[in-house]
C-alpha positions in Angstrom: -127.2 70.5 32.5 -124.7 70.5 35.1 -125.5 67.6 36.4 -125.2 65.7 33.3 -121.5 67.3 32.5 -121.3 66.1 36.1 -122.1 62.5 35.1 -119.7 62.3 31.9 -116.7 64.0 34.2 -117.6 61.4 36.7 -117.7 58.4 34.2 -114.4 59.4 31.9 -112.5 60.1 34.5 -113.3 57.6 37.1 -110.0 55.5 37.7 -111.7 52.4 37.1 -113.1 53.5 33.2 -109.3 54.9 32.5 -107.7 51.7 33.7 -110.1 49.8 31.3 -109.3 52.4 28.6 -105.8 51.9 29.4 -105.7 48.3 29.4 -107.5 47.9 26.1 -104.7 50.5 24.3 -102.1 48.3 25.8 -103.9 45.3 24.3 -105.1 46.7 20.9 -101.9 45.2 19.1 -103.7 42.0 19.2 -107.0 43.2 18.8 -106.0 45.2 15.6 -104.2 42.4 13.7 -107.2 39.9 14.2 -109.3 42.6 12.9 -106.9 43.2 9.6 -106.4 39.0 9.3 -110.1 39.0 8.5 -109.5 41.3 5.3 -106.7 38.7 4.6 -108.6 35.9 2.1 -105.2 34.1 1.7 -104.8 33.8 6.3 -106.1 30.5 6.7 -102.9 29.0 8.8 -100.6 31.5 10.7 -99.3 30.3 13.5 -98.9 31.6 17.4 -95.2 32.9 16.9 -95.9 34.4 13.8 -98.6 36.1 15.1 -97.1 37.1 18.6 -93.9 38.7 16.1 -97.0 40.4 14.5 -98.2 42.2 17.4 -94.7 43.2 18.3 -93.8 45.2 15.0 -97.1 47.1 15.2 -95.9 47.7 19.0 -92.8 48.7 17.7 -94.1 50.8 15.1 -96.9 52.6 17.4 -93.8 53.8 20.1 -92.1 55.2 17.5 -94.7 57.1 16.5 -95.9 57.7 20.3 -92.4 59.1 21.1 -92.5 61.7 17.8 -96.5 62.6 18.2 -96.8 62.2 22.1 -100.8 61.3 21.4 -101.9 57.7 21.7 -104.3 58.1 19.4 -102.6 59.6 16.5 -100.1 56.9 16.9 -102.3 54.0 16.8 -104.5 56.2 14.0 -101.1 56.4 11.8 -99.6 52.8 12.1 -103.2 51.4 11.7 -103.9 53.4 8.6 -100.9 51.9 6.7 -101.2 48.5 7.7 -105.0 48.7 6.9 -104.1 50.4 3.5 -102.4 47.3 2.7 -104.7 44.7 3.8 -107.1 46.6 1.4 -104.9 46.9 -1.8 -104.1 42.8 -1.1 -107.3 41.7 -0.8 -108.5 43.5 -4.4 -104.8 42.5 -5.8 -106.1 39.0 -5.0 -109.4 39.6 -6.1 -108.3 41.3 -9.4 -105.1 38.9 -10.3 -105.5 36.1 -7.9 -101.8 37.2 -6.3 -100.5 39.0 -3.1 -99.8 42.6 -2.6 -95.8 42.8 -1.7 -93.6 45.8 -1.0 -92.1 45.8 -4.9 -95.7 46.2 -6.3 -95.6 50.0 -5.1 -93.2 50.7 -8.3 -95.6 50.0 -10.7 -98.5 51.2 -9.4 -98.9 54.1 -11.8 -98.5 51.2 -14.7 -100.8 49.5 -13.4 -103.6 51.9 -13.0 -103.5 52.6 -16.3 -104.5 49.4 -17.6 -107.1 48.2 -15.2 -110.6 49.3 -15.5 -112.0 50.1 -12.2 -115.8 49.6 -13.5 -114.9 46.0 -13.3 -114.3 46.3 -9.2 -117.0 44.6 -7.0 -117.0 44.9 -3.3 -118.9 42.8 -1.0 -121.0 43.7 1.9 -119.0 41.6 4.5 -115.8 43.0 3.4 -117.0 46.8 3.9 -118.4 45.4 7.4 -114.9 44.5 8.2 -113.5 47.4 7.2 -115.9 49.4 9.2 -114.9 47.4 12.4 -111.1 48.2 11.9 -111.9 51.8 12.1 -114.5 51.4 15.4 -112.0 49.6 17.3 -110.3 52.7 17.0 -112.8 54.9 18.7 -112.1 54.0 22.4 -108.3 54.4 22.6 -110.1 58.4 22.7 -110.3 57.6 26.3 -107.2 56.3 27.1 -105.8 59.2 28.6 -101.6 57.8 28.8 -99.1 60.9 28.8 -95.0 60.1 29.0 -93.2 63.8 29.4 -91.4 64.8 26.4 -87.9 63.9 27.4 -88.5 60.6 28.1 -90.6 59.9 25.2 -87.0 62.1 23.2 -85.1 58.9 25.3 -87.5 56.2 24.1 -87.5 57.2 20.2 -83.7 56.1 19.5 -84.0 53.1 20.8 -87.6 52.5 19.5 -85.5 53.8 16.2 -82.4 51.2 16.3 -84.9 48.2 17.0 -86.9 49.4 14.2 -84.8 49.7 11.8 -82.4 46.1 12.8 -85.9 44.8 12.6 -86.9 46.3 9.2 -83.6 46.5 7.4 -80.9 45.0 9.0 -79.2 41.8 7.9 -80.1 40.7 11.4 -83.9 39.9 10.2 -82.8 38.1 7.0 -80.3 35.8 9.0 -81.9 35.1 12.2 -86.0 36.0 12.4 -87.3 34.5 9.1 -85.3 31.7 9.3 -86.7 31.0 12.8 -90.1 31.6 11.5 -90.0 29.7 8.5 -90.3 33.1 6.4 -87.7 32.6 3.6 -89.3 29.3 2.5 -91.5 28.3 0.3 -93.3 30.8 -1.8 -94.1 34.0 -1.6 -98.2 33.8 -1.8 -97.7 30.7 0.6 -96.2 32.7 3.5 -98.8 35.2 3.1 -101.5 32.2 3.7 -99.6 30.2 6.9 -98.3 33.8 8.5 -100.4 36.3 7.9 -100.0 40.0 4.9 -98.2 41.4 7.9 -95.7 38.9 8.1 -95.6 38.1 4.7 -95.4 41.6 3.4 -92.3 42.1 6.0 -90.5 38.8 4.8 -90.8 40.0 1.3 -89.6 43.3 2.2 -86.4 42.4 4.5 -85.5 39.8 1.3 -85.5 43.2 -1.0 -83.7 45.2 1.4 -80.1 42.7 2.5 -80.0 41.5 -1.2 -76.2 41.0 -2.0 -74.7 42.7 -5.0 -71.0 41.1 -4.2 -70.0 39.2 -7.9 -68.3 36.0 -6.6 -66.2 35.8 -9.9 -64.4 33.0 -9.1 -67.3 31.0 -8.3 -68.6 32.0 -11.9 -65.4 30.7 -13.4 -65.0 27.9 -11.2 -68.1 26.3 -12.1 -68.9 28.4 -15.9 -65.3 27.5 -17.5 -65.2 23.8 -16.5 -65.8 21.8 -19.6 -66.0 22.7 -23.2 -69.0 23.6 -25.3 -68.7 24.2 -29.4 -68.9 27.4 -30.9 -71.5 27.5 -33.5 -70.0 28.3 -36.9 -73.0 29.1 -39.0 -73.4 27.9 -42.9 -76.4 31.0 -42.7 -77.0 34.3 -41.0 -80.2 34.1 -40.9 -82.9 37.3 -39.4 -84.3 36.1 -36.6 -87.9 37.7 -35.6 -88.9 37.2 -31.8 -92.9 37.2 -31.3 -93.9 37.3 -27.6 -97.7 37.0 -28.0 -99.9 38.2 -25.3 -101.3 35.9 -22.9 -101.0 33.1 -26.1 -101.6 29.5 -25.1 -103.2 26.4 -26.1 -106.8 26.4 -25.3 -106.7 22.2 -26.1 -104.9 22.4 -22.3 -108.1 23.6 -21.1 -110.3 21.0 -19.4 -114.4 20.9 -20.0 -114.1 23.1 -22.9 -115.6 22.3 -26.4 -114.3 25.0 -29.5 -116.4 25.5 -33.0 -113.4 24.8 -34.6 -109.3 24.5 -33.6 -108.7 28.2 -32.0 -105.0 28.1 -33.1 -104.4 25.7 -36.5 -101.3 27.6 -37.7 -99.5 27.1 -33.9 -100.1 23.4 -34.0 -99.8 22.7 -38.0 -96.1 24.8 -37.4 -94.9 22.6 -34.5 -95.9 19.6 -35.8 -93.9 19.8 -39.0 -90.5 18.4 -39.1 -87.5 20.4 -38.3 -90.0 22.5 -36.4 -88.3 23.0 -32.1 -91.3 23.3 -29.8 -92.6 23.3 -26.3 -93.1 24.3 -23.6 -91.8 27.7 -21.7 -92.5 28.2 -18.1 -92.6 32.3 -17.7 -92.2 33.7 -14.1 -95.6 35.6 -14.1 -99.1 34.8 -14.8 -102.0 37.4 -15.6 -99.8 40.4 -16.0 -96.3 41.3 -16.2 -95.4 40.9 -19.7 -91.7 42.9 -18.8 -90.7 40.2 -16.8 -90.7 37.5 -19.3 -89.8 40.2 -21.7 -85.9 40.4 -19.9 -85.9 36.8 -19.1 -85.4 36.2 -22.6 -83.7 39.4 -23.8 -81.7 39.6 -20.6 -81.0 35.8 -20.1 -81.4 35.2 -16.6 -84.3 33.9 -14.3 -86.3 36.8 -13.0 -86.7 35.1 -9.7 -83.0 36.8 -8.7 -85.1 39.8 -8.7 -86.7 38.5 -5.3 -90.1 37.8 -6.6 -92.3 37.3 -9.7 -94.7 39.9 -8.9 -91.9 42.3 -9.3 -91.6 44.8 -12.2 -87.5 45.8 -12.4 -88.5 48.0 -15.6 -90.2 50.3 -13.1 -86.7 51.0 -11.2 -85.0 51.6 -13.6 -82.8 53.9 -12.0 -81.7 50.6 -9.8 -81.0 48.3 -12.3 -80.9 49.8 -15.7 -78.4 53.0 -14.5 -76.1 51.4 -17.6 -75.9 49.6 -20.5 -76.5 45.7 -20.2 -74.0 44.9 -22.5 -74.6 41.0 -22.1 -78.2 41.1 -23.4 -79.6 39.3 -26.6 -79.7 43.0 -28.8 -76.0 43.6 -27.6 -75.0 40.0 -28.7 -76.6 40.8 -32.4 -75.3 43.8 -32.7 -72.1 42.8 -32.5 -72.4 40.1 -35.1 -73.4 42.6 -37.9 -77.1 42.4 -37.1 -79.4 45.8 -36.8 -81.6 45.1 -33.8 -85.3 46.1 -33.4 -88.0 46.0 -30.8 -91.5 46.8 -32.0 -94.4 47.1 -29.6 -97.8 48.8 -30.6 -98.1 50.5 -27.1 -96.9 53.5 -25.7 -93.2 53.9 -25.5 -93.3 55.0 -21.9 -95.5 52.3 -20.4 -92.7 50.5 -18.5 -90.3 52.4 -18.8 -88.9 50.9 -22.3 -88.3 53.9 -24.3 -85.3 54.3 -21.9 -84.5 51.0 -21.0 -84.0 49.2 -24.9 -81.6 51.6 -26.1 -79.5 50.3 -22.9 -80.4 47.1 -24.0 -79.7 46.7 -27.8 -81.8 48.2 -30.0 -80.9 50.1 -32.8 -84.7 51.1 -32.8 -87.8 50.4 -30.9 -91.3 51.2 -33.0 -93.9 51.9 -30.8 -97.8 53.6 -30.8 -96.4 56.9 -31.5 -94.8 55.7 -34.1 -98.2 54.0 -35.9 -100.6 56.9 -36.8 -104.0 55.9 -37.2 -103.1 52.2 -36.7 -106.6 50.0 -36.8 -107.6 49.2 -33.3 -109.4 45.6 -32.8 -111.0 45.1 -29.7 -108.9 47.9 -27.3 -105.7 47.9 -28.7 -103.6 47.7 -32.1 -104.6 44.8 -33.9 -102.5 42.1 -34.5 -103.0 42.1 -38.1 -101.3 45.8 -38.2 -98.5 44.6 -35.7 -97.6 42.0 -38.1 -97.7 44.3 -40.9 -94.9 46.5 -39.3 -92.8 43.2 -38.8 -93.6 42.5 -42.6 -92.0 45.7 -42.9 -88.6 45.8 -41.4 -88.1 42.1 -43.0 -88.1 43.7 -46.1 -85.8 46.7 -45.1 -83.4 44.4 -43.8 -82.9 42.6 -46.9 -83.0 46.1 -49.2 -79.7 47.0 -46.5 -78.5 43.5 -47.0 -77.8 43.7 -43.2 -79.1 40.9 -41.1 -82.3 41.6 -38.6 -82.6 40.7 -35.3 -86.9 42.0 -34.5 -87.9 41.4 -30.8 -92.1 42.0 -31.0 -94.5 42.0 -28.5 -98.2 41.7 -29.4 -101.1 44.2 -27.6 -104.4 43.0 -28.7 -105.0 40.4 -26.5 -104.3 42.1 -23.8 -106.5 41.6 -20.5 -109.5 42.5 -19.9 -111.8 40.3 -22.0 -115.0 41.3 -22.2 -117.8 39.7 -23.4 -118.2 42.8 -26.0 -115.0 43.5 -26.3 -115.2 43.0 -30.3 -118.9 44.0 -30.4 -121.5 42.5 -32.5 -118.9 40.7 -34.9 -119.3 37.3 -35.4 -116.1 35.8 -33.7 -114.0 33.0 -35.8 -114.1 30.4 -33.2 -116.3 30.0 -29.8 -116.2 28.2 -27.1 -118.9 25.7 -24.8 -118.8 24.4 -21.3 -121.8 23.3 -19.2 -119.4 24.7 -16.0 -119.8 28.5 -17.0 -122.5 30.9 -17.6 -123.3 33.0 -20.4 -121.4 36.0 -19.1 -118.3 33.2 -18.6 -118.9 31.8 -21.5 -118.1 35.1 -23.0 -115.5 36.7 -22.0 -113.9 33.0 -22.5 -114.9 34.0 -26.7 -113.3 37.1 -26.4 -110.2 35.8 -25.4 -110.1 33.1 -28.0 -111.0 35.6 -31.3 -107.8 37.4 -30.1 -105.1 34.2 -30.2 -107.1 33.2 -33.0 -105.8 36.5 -34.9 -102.6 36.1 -33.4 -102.5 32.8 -34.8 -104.0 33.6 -38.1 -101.5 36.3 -38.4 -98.6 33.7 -37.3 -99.6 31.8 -40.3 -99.4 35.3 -42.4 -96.0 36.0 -41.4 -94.8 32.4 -41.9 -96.5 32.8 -45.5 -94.4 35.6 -46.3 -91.1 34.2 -45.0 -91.8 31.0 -47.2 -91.9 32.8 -50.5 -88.6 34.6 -49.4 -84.9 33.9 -50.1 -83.0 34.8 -46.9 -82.8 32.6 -44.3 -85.7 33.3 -41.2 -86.0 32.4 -38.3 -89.4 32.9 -36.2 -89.9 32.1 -32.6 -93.1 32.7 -31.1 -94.1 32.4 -28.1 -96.8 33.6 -25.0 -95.7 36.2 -22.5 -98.0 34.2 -19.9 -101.9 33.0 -19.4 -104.3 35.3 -19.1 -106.6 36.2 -16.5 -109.5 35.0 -17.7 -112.5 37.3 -17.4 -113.3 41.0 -16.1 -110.9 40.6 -13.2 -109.8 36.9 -11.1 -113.3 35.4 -11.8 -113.0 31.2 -11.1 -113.4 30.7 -14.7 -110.1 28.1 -14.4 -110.8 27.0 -10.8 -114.3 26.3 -12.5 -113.7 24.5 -15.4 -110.3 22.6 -13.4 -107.7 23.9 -14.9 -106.6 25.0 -11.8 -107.4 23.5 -8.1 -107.9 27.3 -6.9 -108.4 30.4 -8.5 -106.0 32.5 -6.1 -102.1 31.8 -6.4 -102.0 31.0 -2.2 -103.8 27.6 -2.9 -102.0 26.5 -5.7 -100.4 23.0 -5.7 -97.8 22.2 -7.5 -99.8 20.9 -11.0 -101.4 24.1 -10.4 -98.3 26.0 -10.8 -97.5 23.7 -13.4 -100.5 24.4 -15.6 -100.6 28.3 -14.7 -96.8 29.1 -15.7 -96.5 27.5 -18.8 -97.0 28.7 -22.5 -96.3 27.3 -25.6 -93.0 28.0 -27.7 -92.2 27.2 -31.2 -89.1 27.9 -33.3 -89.5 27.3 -37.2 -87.5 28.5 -39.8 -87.1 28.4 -43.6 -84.3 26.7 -43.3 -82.7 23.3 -41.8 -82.3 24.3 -38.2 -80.8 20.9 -37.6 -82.2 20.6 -33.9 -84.4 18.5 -31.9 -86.7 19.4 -29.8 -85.4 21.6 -26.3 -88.3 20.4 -24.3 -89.5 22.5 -21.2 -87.4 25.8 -20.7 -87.8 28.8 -18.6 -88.4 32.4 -20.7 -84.3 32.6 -20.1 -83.2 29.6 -21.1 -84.9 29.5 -24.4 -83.4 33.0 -25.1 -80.2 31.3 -24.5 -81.1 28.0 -26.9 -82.8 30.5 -29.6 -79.2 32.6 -29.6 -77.2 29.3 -30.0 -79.2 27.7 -32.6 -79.2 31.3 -34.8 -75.6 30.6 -35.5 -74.1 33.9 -34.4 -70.8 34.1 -32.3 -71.8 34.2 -28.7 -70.9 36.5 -25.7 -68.9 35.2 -22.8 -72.7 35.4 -20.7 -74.4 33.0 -23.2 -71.9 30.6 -23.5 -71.8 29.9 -19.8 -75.9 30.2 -19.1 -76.0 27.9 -21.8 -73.3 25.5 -19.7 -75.6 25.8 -16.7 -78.6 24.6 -18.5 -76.8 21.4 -18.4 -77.9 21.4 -14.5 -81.4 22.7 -14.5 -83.9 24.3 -17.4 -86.6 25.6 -15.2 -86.4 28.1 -11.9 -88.7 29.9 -10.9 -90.2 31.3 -7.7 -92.7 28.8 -7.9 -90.9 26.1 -10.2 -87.1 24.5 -10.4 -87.4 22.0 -13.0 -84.1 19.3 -12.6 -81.7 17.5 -13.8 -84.3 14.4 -13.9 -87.3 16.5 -15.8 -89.1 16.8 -12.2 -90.7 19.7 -11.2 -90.5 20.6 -7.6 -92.5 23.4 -5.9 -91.2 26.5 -4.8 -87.3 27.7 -5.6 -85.6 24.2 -3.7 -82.4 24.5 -5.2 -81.3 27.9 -3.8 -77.9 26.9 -2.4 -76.9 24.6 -4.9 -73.4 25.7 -6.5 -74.8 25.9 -9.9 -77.9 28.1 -8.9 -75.2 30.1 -6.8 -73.1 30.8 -9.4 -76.2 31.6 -12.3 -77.1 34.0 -9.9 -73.5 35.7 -9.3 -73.8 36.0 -13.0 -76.8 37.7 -12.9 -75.5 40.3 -10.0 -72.5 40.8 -12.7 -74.6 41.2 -15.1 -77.0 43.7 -13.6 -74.3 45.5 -10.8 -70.8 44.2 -11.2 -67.7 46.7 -11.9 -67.4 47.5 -15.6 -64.5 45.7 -16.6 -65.9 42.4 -15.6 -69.3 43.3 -17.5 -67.9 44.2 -20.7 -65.6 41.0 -20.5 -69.3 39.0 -20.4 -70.2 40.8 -23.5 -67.2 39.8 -25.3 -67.8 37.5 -28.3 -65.9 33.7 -28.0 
């Protein structure tokens, strides 16, 4: 027995074994981020200095923590345990959605969690194997006996600190490291595939940290007041009702696809009839975050300013909705006589909106709580009762004589699709394809019965508003395309809608195709427009206020100006001039995206007196 304890003594402490042990902590940087790349399915391209850069802030972080824990161990343990915590949530946020994990998405966790169904997770053999070897790599830094005496390691921690933080939110970063590595180009799922999540991550976060919220007002005027543009004097004041449908679209834009019948014959007859505006809208997200499109066109500005599409800003609320936005859509109506409502047959809570659309507009927001035994089709509300509600306060507003200005936003399509999600009912319209199996095939049904009761129920409403003296007008339009399936399954990489079914592949008719739903404005009345063409969610806020025929704000009269420059941007997507669409957000620095975005900054942070002089009617 001795001699074994012998043996061990002999072997962990011989100088030789320690100056291996020693030499692989002082190494492990590099070891450890190869080991997390490989959780990484979007790493397919990083370069040397991204990774060397890489190494360094997990070097920098592990001091840090050295200098407050004194234990090598604990200090590698800690720094690897994050880093590896995000690699895992990014590689299931890809799996689920088909986008990258940033920084931002850490806000609406608790949203998210309680929509997704974690039954529907699958994880693969090879990706638990990977894990696993992340945490053995671990094991022999045990043995690497390092010890710095507590008052150096009190010296080192400062200046560990100040480097840290210049590093992680200093101005420093955003000026002079990802420009040199290429990091604030391009889009943000593409940086994640040519640097690495640890790089990409970092870039997203440094952009959300040294974000400006200085109002250049002279640059708003310079470039907002030049020209003139008519104020609409309306012959009618019409109500206009706002339908954002979940994940609607056009399933005729779907490749290798056959349909029992037309899944949507009320969209199509509605947009084809003269004196009918349609097109198409180009929303910032795609699979999931309704909100954002939601305050594009309520709010009237890209959500791109926001730093990036897979970012919630209903989830901060304390950040950016501290006040009220008096330059929004609701505001606008109020102020032209018009009682505003928002109606959404979810909870009021999810997103924060039972807070956030009184500081919008709204006289009143129904929600679930406010539907007792509402029929439920599928998972959620059914569109058939949602429309019943809109039905409703369209009659109110003409008892009260007093205009209405409805914002709605439909649940029962909502993600995920199940095969059974409506059961054993016979579904109105189903789909074939020889490129997807029976499970495929299925889920692809499910989500066509629910826009082909949101377009059955389109045709309802439209019904109603027909028969009707007072003046309507209806826009309707998708809050973005749906995720196909129980989670990112290839059913659109399979059947070609898309190149690839993960956002870090996309080219730029990928983008194209995945950000774009249709729109249509109709009314029972002369509108006395032609068509808009291709608009992003903000713009056709914008174009949908100008064509109602109210007096404008200050805010709408000069985003509608700037639409003279550009109708698309996007993180993904800037739409000129010229109709071409370019890929990623080119046109940053141009004075007219410059000043839009001081606007916005105004809009969502500037001093008071400037606000409310946006809000002010022309």
């Amino acid at each position: 027995m001795e001699n074994i304890k012998f043996r061990e003594s002999y072997v962990f402490d011989n100088p030789v074994f320690l100056f291996i042990m020693r030499l692989y902590a002082l190494i492990f940087p590099f070891i450890l981020f190869f080991a997390l790349e490989s959780l990484n399915p979007a790493s397919l391209a990083f370069n040397m200095g991204s990774y060397l850069v890489s190494v360094f802030l997990i070097m920098l972080a592990v001091v840090m923590v050295y200098s407050i824990v004194g234990s090598v161990v604990w200090a590698y343990g800690m720094v690897s345990a994050i880093w590896l915590t995000i690699y895992i949530v990014n590689h299931f946020r890809i799996m689920i959605t088909g986008g990258v994990f940033v920084p931002t998405d850490i806000f609406v966790a608790g949203a998210a969690a309680q929509m997704f169904d974690f039954n529907a997770l699958t994880i693969e053999r090879m990706f638990l194997l990977r894990v696993f070897i992340v945490l053995v790599i671990h094991l022999p830094l045990i043995f690497a006996k390092i010890k710095i005496k507590s008052l150096k390691r009190l010296v080192i921690l400062p200046v560990a600190g100040v480097i840290f933080v210049v590093f992680f939110t200093g101005h420093f970063a955003a000026a002079h490291v990802l420009p040199a590595l290429g990091l604030n180009e391009g889009t943000i799922s593409g940086r994640y595939r040519t640097h690495g999540v640890m790089l990409g991550f970092y870039s997203v976060w440094v952009e959300h940290t040294t974000r400006t919220n200085a109002v250049d007002e002279e640059l708003i005027y310079e470039f907002f007041t030049t020209g003139s543009r008519e104020v609409n004097t309306p012959d009618v004041t019409p109500n206009v009702i706002v339908i954002m449908s979940e994940a609607f679209m056009n399933p005729a834009t779907l490749p290798n696809l056959t349909f029992s019948r037309e899944p949507i014959p009320n969209f199509n007859r509605l947009a084809a009839q003269a004196g009918t505006i349609s097109g198409n809208v180009v929303v910032p997200v795609y699979g999931g975050g309704t909100a954002n499109t939601e305050f594009e066109f309520i709010g009237g500005s890209p959500h791109v300013f926001f730093g990036s599409r897979f970012y919630i800003p209903f989830e901060n609320r304390e950040q950016y909705f501290n006040r009220e936005i008096l330059t929004a859509l609701p505001w606008m109506f109020r102020a032209n006589g018009y009682r505003t409502v928002g109606v959404h047959p979810y909870y009021e809570a999810f997103f924060n909106r039972h807070m956030i659309y009184p500081m919008l507009g709204f006289d009143e927001f129904i929600t679930v709580e406010d539907m007792p035994n509402a029929p439920i089709h599928g998972e959620f509300i059914s569109d058939e009762y949602f429309t019943d509600r809109i039905i409703e306060q369209i009659i109110l507003a003409e008892t009260d004589d007093v205009p209405l200005f409805l914002f709605g936003i439909s649940m029962q399509n909502h993600w995920g699709f199940d095969p059974m999600k409506y059961g054993t009912l016979d579904l109105d319209v189903m789909a074939a394809s020889p490129y997807l199996n029976d499970e495929e095939i299925g889920s692809v049904n499910a989500f066509l019965q629910g826009i082909s009761d949101a377009d059955k129920q389109l045709g309802r409403l439209v019904e109603f508003v027909e028969s009707r003296d007072t003046p309507t007008m209806i826009v309707f339009f998708g809050d973005h395309l749906p995720i196909m399936g129980l989670h990112a399954d290839n059913i659109f990489e399979t059947i070609g809608f898309v190149s690839h079914q993960a956002d870090f592949n996309w080219t730029l008719e990928d983008q194209m195709a995945i950000f774009q739903t249709p729109y249509l404005v109709w009314a029972n009345y002369d509108l006395g427009q032609e068509d808009w063409g291709t608009l992003s969610a903000f713009a056709l806020g914008a174009r949908v206020a100008e064509v109602s025929g109210v007096q404008l704000n200050r805010y709408f009269t000069y985003v509608l100006r700037g639409l003279e420059h550009f109708s698309v941007i996007t993180n993904e997507l800037y739409l000129d001039v010229n109709g071409v669409f370019h890929q990623g957000w080119t046109a940053r620095e141009e004075e007219h995206i410059l000043a839009l975005q001081s606007l916005w900054i105004a809009k969502i942070h500037g001093h008071n007196a400037f606000h409310r002089s946006l809000a002010a009617l022309y």
